[in-house]
Z-matrix of the N, CA and C atoms (Angstrom, degrees):
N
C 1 1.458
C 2 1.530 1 109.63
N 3 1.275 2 115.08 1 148.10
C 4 1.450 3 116.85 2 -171.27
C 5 1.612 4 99.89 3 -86.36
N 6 1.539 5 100.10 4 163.82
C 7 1.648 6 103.02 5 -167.27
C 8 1.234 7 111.26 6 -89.89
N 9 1.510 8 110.24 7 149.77
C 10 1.889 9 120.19 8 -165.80
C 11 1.766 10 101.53 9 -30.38
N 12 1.079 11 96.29 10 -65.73
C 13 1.674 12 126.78 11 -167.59
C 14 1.701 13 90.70 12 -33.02
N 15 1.623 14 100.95 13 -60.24
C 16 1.801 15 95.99 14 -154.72
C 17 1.567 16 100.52 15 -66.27
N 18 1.290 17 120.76 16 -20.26
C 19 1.532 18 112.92 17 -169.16
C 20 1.740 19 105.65 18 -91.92
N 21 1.565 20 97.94 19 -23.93
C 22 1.815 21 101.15 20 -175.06
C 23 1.553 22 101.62 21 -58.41
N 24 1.775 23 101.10 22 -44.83
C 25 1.747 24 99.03 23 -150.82
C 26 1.731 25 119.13 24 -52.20
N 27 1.225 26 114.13 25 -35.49
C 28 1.608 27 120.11 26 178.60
C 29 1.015 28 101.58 27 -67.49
N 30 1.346 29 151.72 28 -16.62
C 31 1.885 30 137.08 29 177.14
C 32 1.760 31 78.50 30 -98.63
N 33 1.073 32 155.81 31 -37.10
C 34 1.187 33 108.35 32 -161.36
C 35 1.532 34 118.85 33 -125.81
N 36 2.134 35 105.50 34 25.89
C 37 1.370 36 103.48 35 162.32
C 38 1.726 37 88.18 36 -93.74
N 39 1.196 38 142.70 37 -19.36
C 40 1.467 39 131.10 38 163.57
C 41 1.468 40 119.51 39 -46.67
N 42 1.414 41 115.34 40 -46.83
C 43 1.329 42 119.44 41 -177.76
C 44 1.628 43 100.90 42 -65.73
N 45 1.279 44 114.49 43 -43.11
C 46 1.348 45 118.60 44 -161.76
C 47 2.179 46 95.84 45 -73.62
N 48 0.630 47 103.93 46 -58.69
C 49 1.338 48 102.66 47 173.34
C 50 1.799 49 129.25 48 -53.42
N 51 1.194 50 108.84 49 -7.85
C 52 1.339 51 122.89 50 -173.10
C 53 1.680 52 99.33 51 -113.64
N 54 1.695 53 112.30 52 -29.50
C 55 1.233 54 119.12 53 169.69
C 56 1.657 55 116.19 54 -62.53
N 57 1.716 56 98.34 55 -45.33
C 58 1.394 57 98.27 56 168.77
C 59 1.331 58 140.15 57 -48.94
N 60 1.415 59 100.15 58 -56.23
C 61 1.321 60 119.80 59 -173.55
C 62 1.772 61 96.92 60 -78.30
N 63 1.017 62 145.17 61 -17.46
C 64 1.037 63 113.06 62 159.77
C 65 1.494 64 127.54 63 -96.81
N 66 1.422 65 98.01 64 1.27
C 67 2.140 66 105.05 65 174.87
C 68 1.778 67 100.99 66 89.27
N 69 1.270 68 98.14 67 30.13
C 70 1.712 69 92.42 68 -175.51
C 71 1.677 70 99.23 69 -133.67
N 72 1.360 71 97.46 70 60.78
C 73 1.957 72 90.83 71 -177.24
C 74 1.664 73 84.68 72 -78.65
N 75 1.356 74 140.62 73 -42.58
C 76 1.608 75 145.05 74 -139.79
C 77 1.732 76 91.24 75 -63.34
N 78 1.889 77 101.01 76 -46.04
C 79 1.137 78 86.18 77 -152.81
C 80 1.550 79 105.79 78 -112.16
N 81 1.328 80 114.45 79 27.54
C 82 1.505 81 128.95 80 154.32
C 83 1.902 82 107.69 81 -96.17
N 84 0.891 83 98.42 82 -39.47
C 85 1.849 84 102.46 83 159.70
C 86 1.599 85 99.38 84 -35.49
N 87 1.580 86 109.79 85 -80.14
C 88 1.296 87 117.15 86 -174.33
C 89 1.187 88 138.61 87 -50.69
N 90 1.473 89 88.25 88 -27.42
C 91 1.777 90 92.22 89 153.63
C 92 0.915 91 145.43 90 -55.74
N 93 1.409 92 104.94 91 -74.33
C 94 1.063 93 117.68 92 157.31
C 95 1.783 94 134.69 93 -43.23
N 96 1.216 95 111.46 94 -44.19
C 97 1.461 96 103.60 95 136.96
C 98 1.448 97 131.07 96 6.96
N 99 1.555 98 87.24 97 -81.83
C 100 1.637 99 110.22 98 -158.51
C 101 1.639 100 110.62 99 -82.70
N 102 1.489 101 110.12 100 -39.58
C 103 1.202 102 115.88 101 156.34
C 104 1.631 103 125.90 102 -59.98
N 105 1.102 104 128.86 103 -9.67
C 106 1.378 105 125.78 104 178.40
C 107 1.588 106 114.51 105 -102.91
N 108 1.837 107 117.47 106 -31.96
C 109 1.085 108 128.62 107 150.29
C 110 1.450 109 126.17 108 -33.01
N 111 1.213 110 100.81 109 -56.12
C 112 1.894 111 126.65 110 -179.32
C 113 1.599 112 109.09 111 -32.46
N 114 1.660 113 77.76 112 -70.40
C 115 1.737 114 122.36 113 -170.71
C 116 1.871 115 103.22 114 -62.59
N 117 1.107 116 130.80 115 -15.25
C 118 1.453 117 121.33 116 -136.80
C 119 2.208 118 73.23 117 -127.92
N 120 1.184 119 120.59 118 -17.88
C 121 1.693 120 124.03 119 -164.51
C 122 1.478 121 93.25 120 -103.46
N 123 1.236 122 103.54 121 135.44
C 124 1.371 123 143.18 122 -161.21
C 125 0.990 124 110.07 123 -54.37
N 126 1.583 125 133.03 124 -61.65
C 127 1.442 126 141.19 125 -170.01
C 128 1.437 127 87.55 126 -68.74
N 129 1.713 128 130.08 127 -58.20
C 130 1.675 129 115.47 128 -176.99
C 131 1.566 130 112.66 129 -53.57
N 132 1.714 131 121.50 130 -40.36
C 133 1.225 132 115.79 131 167.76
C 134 2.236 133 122.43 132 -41.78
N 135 1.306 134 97.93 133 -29.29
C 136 1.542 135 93.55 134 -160.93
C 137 2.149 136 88.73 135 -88.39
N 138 0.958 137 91.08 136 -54.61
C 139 1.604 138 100.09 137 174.72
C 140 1.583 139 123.38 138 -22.56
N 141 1.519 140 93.90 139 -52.27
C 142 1.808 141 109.13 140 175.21
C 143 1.526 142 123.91 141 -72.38
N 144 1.834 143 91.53 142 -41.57
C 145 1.438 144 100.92 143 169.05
C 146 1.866 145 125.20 144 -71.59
N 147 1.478 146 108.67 145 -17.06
C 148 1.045 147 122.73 146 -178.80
C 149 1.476 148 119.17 147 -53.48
N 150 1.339 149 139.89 148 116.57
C 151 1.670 150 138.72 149 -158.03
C 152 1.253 151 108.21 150 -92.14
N 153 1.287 152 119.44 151 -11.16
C 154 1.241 153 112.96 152 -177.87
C 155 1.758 154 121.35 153 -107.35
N 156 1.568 155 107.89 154 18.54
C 157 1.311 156 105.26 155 -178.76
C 158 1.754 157 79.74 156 -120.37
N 159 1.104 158 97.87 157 158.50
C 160 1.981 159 114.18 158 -178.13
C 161 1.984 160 87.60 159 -107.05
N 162 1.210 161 86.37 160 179.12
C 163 1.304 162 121.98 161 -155.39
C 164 1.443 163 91.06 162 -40.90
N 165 2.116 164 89.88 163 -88.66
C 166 1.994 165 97.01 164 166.99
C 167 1.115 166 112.36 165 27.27
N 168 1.745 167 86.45 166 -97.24
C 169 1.511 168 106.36 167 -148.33
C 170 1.662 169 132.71 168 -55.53
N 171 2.020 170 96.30 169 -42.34
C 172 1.448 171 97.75 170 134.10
C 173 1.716 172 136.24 171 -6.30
N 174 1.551 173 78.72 172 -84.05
C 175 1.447 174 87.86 173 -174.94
C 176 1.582 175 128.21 174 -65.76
N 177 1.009 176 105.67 175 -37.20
C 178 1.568 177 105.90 176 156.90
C 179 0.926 178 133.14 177 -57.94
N 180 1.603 179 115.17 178 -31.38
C 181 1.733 180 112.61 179 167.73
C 182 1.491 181 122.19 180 -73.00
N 183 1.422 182 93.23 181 -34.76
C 184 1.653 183 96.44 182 176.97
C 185 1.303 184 131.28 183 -65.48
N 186 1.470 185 106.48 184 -28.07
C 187 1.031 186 122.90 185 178.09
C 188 2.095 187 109.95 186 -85.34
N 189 1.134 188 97.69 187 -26.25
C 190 1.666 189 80.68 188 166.66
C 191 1.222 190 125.50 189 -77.70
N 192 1.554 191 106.44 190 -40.18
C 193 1.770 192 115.28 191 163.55
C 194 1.459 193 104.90 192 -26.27
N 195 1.490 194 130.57 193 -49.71
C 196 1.631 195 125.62 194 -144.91
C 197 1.225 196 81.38 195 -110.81
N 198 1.674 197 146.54 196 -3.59
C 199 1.388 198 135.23 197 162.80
C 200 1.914 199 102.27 198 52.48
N 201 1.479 200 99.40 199 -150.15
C 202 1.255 201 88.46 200 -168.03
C 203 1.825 202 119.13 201 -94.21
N 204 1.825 203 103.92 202 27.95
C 205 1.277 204 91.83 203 168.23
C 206 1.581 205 129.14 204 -91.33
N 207 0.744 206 102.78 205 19.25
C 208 1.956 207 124.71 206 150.34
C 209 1.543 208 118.49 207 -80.78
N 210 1.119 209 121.93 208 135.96
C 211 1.385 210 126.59 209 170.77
C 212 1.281 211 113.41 210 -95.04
N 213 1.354 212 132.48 211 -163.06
C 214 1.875 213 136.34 212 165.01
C 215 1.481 214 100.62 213 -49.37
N 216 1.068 215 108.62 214 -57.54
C 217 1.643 216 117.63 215 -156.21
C 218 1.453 217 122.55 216 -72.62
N 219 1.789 218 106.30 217 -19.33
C 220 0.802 219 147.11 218 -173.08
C 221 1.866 220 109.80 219 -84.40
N 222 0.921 221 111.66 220 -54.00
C 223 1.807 222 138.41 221 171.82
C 224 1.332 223 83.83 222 -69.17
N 225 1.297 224 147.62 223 -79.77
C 226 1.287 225 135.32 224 -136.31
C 227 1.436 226 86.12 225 -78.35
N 228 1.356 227 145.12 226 -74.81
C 229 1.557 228 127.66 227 -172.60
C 230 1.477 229 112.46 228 -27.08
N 231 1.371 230 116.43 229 -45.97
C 232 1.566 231 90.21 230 -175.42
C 233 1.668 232 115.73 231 -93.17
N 234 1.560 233 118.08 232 -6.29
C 235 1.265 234 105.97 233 153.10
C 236 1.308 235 131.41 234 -73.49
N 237 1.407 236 127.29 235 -17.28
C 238 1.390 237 143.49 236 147.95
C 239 2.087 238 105.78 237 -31.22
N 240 1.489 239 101.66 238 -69.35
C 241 1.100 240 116.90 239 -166.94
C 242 1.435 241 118.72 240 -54.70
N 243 1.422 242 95.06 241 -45.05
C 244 1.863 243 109.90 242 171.94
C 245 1.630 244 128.93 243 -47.11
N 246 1.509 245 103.78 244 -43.79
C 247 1.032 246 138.69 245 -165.13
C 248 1.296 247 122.89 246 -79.94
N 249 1.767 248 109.21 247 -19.92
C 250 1.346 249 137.92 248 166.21
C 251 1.778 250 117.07 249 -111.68
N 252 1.239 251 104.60 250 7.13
C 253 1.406 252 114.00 251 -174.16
C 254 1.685 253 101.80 252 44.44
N 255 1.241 254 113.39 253 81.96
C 256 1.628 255 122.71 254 -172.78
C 257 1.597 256 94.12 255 -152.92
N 258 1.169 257 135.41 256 26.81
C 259 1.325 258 134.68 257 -158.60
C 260 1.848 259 97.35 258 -90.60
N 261 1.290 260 103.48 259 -38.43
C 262 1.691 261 119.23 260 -172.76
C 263 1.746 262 101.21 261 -71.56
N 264 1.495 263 114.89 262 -1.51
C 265 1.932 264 113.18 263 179.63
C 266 1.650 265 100.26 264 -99.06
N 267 1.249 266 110.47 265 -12.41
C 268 1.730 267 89.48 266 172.48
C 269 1.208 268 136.96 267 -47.04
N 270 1.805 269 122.30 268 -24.92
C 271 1.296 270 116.71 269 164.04
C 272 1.293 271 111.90 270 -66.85
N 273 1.000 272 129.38 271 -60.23
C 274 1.331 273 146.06 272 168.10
C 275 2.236 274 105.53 273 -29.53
N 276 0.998 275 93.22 274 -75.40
C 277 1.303 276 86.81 275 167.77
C 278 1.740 277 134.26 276 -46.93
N 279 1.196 278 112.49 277 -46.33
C 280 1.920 279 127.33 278 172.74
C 281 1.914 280 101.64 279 -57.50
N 282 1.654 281 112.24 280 -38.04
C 283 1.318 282 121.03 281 165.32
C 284 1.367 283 121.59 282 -50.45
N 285 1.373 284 105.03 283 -54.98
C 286 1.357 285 95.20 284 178.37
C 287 1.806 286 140.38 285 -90.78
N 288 1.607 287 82.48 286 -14.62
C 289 1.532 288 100.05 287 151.88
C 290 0.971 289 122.44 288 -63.65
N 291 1.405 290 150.43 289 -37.85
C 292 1.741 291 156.63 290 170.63
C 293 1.480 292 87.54 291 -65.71
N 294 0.900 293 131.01 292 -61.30
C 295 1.623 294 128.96 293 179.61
C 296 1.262 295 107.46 294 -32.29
N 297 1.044 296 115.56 295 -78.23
C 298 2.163 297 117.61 296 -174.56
C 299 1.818 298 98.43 297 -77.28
N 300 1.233 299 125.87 298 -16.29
C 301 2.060 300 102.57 299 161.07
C 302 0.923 301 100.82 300 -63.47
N 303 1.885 302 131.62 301 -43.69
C 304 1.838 303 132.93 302 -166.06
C 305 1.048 304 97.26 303 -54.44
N 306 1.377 305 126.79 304 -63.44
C 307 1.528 306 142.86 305 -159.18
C 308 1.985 307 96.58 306 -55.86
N 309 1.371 308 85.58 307 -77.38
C 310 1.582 309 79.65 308 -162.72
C 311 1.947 310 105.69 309 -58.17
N 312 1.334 311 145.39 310 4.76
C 313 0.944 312 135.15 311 146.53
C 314 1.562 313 133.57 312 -89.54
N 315 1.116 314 101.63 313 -7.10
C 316 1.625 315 101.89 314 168.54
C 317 1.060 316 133.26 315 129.99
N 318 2.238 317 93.70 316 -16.60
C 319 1.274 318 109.54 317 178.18
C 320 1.149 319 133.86 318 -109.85
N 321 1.203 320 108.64 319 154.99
C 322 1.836 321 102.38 320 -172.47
C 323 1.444 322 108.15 321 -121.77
N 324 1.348 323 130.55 322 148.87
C 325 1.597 324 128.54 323 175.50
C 326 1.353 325 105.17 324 -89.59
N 327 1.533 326 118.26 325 162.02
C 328 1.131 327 123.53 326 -178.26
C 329 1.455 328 112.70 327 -161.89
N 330 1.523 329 109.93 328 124.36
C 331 1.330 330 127.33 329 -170.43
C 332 1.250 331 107.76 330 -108.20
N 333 1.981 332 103.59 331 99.59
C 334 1.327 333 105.69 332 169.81
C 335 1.859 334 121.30 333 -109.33
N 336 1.332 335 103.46 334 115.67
C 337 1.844 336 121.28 335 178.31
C 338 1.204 337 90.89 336 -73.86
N 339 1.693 338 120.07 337 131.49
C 340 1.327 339 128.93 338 131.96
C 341 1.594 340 117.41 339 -121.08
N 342 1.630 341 93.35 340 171.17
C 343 1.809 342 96.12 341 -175.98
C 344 0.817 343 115.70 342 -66.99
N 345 1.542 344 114.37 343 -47.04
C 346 1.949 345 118.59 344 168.35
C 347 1.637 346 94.06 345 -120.09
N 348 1.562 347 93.31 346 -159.22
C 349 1.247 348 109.44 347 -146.71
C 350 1.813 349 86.96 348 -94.97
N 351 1.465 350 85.67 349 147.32
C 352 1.731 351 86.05 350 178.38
C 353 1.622 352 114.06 351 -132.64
N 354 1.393 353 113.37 352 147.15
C 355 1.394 354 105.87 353 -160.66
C 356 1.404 355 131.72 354 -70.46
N 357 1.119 356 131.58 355 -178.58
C 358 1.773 357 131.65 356 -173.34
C 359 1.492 358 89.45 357 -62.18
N 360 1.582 359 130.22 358 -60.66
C 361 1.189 360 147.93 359 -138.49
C 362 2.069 361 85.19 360 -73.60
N 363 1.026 362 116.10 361 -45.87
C 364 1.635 363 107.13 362 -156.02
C 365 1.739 364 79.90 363 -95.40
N 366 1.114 365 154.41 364 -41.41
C 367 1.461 366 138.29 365 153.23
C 368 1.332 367 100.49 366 -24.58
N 369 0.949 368 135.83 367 -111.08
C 370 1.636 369 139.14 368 -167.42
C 371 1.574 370 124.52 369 -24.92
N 372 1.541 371 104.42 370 -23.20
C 373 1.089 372 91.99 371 -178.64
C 374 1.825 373 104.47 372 -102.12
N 375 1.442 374 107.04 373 -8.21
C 376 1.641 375 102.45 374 -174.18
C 377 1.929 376 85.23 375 -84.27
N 378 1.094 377 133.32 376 -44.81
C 379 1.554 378 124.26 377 168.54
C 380 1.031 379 102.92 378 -50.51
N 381 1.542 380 169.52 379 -91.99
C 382 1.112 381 152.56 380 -126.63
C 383 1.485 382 102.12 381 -66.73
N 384 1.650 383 130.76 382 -26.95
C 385 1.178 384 130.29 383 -139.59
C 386 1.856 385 89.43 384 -106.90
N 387 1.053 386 109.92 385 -50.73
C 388 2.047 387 125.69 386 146.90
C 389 1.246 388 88.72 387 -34.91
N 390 1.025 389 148.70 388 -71.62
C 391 1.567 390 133.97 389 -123.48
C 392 1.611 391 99.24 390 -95.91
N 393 1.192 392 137.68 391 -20.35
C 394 1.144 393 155.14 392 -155.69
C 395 1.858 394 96.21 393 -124.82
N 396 0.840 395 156.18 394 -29.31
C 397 1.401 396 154.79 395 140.80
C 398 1.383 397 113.61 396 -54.60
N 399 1.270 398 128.36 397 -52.63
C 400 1.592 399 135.55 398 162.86
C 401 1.274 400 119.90 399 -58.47
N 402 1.335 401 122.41 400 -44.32
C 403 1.748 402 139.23 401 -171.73
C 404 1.546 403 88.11 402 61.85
N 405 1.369 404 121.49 403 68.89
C 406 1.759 405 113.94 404 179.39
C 407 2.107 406 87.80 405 -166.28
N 408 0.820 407 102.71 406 114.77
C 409 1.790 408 99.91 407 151.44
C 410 1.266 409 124.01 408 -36.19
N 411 1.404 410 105.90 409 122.81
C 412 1.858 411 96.98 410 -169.14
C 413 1.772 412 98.73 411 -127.52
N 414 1.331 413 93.87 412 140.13
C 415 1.351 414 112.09 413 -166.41
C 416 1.923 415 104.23 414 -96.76
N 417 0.943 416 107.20 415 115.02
C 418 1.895 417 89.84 416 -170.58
C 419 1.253 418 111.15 417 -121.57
N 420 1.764 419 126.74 418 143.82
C 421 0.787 420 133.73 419 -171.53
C 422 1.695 421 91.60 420 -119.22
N 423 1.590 422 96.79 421 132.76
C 424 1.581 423 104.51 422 178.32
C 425 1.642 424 104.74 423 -99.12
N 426 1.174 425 108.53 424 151.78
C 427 1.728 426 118.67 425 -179.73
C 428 1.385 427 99.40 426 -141.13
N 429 1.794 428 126.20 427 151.89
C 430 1.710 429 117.69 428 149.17
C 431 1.288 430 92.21 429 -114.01
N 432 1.567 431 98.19 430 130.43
C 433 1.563 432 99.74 431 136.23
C 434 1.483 433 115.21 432 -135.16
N 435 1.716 434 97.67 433 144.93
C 436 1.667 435 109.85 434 -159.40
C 437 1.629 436 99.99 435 -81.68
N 438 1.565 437 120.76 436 2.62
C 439 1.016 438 112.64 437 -175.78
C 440 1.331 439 122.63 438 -73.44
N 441 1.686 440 114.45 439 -24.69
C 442 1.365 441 128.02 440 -174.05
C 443 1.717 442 111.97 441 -86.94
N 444 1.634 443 117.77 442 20.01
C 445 0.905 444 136.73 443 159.32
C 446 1.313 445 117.05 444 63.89
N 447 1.108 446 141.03 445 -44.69
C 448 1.577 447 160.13 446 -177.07
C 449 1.743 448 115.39 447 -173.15
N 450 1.508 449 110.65 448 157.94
C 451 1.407 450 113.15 449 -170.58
C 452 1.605 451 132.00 450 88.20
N 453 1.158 452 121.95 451 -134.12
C 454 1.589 453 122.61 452 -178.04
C 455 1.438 454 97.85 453 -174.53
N 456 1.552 455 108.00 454 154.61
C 457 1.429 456 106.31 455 -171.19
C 458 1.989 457 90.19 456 -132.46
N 459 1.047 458 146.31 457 151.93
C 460 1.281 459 131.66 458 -172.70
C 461 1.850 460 93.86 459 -142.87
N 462 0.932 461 129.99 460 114.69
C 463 1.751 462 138.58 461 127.97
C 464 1.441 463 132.14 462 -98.53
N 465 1.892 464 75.67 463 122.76
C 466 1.825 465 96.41 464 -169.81
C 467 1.606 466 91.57 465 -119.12
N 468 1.449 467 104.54 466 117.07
C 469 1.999 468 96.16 467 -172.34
C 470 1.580 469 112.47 468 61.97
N 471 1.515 470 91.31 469 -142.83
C 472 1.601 471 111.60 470 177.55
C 473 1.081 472 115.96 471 -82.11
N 474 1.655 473 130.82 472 11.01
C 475 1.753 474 154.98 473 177.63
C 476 1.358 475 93.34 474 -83.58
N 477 1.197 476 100.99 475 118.70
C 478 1.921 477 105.10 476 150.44
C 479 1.871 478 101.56 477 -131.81
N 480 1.760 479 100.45 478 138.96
C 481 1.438 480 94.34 479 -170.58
C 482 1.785 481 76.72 480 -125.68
N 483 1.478 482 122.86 481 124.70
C 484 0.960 483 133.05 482 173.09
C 485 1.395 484 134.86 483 -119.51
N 486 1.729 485 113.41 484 90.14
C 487 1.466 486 103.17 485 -151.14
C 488 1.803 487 85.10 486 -118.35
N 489 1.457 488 99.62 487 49.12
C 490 1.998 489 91.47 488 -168.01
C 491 1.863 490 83.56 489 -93.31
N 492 1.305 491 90.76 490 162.61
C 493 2.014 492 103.63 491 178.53
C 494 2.148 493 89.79 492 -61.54
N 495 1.191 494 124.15 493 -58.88
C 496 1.271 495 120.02 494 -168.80
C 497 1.851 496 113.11 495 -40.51
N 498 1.268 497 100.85 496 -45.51
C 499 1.528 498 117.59 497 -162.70
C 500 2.087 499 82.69 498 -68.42
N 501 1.355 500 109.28 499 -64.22
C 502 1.524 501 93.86 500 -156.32
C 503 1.563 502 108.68 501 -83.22
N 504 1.520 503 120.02 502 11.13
C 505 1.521 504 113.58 503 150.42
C 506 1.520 505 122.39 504 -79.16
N 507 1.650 506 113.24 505 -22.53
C 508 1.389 507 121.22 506 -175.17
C 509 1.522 508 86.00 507 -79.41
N 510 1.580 509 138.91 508 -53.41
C 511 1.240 510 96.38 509 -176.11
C 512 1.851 511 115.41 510 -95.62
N 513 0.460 512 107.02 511 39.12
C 514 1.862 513 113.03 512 152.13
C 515 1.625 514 100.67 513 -85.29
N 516 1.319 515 108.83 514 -58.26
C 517 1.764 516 100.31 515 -175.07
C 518 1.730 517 107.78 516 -60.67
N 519 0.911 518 136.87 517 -44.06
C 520 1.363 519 158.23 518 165.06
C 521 1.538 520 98.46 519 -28.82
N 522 1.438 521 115.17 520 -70.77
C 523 1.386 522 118.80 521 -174.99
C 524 1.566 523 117.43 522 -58.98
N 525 1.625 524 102.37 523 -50.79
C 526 1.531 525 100.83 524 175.08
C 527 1.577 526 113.12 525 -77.64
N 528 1.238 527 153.72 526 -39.66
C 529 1.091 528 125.83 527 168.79
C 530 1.242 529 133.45 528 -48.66
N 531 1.429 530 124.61 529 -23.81
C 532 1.572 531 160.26 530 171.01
C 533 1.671 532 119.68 531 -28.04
């Protein structure tokens, strides 16, 4: 089966493009939001999965849950979704929509692992140093894990810069088995 992501992205560079062109990315953000929340909660999880309600009914419930913070365009995405049994990609979808608003505004996320904890002062300066390699504002989320033994590991997108002790012992083994 193909992955959430590859099947989400076409419903939600559409949304994102319909968001554009009408000047409403804020409040297709918010939609989507609220629609993926819905979709992503347990009792709505059993509801969708449930075999004995048809499409409809689905859709009518889901759609009252989100009441009137859905618009037209908004209702028709998730009757779209229903209708293809794709109702369970809305997280997946609101993901990748924030993905291309980041993009098309300038910003990029960035997941930086260290072994220990590293300070505000050396954060700011590995973001300025990201931010100037990217030419994009980078938004960073700090994590430790002691597993990567020493160093820092950084993902920005499909970028991984891996200068942790774990990463350059895996490739030492890499080289010598080779």
């Amino acid at each position: 089966m193909a992955e959430l992501s590859t099947i989400a992205r076409p419903y939600a560079v559409a949304a994102y493009k319909l968001g554009k062109e009408k000047k409403a990315l804020a409040t297709w953000s918010e939609m989507l939001a609220l629609a993926a929340a819905v979709a992503a909660n347990d009792q709505m999880k059993n509801l969708i999965d449930d075999p004995k309600l048809n499409a409809a009914d689905i859709e009518s419930a889901f759609l009252k849950v989100c009441g009137e913070k859905l618009n037209e365009q908004g209702q028709n995405l998730i009757k779209i979704l229903v209708e293809y049994g794709r109702l369970s990609l809305l997280p997946a979808i609101a993901e990748a929509f924030e993905a291309l608003k980041a993009q098309d505004e300038g910003t990029l996320d960035a997941q930086i692992i260290a072994a220990a904890k590293i300070t505000a002062t050396q954060t700011k300066d590995l973001v300025k140093r990201l931010e100037a390699k990217f030419g994009k504002k980078i938004e960073a989320t700090v994590s430790v894990d002691p597993e990567i033994i020493g160093g820092i590991k950084i993902i920005v997108g499909d970028t991984v810069i891996d200068a942790s002790v774990q990463g350059q012992l895996q490739n030492l083994a890499y080289t010598l088995t080779a």
